[in-house]
PLY file of the C-alpha trace (Angstrom):
ply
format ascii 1.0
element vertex 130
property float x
property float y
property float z
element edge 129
property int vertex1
property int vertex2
end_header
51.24 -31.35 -154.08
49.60 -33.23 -156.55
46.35 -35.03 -155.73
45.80 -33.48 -152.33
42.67 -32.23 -151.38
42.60 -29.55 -148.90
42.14 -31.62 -145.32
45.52 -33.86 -146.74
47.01 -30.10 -147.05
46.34 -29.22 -143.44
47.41 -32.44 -141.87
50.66 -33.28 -143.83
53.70 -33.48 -141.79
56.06 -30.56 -141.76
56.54 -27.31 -140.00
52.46 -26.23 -140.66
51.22 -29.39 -138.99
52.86 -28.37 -136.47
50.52 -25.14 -136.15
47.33 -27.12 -137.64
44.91 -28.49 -135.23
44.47 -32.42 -135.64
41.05 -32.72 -137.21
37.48 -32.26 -136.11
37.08 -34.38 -133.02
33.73 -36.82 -133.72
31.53 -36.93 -130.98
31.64 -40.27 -129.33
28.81 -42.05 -128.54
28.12 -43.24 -125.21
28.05 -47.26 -125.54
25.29 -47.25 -122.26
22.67 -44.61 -122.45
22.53 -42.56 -119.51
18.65 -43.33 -118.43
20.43 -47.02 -118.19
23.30 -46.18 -116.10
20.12 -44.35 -114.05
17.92 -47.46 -113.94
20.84 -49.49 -112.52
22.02 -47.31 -110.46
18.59 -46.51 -108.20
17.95 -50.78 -108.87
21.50 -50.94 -106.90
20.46 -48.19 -104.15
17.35 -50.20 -103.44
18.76 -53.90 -103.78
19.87 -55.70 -100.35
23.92 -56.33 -99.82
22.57 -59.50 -101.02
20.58 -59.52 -103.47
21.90 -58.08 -106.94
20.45 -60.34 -109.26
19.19 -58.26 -111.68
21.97 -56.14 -112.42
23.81 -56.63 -115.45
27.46 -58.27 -114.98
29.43 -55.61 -116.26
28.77 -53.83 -113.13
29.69 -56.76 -110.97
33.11 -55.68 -110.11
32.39 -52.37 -109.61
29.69 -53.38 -106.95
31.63 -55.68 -105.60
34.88 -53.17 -104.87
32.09 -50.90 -103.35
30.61 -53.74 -100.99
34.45 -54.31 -100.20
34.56 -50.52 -99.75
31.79 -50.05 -97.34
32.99 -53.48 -95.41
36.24 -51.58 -94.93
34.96 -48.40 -93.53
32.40 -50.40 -91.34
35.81 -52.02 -89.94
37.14 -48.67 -89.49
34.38 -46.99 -87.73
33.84 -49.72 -85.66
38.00 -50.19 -84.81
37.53 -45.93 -84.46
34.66 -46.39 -81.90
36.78 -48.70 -79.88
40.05 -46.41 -79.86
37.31 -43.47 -78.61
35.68 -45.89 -76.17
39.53 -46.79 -74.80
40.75 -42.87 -74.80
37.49 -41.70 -72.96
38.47 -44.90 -70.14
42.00 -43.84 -70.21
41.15 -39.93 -69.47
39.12 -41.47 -66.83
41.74 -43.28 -65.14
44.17 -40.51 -65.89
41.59 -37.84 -64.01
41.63 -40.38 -61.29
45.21 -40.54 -60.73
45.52 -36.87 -61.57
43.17 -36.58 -57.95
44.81 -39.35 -56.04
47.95 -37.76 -56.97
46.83 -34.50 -55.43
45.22 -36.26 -52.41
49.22 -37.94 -51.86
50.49 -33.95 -52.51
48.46 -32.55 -49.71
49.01 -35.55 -47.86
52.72 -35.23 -48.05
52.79 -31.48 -47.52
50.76 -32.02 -44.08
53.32 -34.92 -43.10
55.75 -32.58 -43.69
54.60 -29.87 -41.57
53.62 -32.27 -38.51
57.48 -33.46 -39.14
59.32 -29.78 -38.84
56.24 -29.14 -35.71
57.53 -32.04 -34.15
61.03 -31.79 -34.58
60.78 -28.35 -33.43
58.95 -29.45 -30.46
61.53 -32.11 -30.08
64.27 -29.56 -29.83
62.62 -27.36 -27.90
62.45 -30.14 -25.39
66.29 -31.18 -25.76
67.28 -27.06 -24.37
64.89 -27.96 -21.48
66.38 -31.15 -20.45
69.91 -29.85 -20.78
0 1
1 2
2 3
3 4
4 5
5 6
6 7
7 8
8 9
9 10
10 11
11 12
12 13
13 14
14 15
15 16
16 17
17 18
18 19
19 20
20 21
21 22
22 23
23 24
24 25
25 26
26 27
27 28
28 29
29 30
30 31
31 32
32 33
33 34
34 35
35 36
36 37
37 38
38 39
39 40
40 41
41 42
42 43
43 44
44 45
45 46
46 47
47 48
48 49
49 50
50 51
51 52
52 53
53 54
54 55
55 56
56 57
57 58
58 59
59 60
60 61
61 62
62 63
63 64
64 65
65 66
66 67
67 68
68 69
69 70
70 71
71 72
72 73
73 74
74 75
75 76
76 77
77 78
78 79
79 80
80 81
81 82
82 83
83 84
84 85
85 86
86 87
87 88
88 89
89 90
90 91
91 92
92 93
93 94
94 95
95 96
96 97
97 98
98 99
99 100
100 101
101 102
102 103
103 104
104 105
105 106
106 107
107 108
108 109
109 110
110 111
111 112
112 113
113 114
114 115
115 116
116 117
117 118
118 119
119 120
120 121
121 122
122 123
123 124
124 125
125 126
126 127
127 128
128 129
């Protein structure tokens, strides 16, 4: 291999390249410096809904899928606190008809006995007469 330097000898194609690691990775640079993404960040955390003027645009959409975010879950708490509001009425009612229902049980079960006592009684009356 004529002309190669070394690196060319680790990375040419073939059976060792296979085996060879691709290179030293370079580090990349961050193209926004952390203390940056910090400013914006706390500037967003103590911004109104509506007010986000000074942020830079290339967070726009990223704010604006979180506003649509939060907007969603304040629709879903509030549509959750109505479903709780409407089971807590409903195991009212249902405790309600769960008494009545035992009310019309005990009702029934002293109709019943007053019926057999007076059919009894009714009988009972029937031998006499005959």
């Amino acid at each position: 291999m004529v002309g190669m330097n070394q690196n060319q000898e680790k990375n040419q194609a073939g059976r060792r390249a296979l085996f060879t690691g691709t290179g030293i990775p370079a580090p990349q640079e961050p193209s926004v410096r952390i203390s940056e993404v910090a400013d914006i960040i706390r500037n967003i955390s103590e911004k109104d809904e509506n007010n986000i003027d000074s942020i830079p645009s290339l967070y726009e959409p990223v704010i604006n899928r979180i506003t649509t975010l939060t907007n969603q879950i304040r629709s879903c708490n509030d549509e959750n606190n109505n479903l709780e509001t409407q089971i807590l009425e409903n195991n009212k009612d249902i405790s309600f008809l769960q008494a009545e229902k035992e009310q019309l049980v005990s009702e029934r079960d002293l109709y019943l006995n007053d019926l057999i006592t007076s059919h009894t009684e009714f009988d009972r009356a029937l031998e006499i007469f005959q």
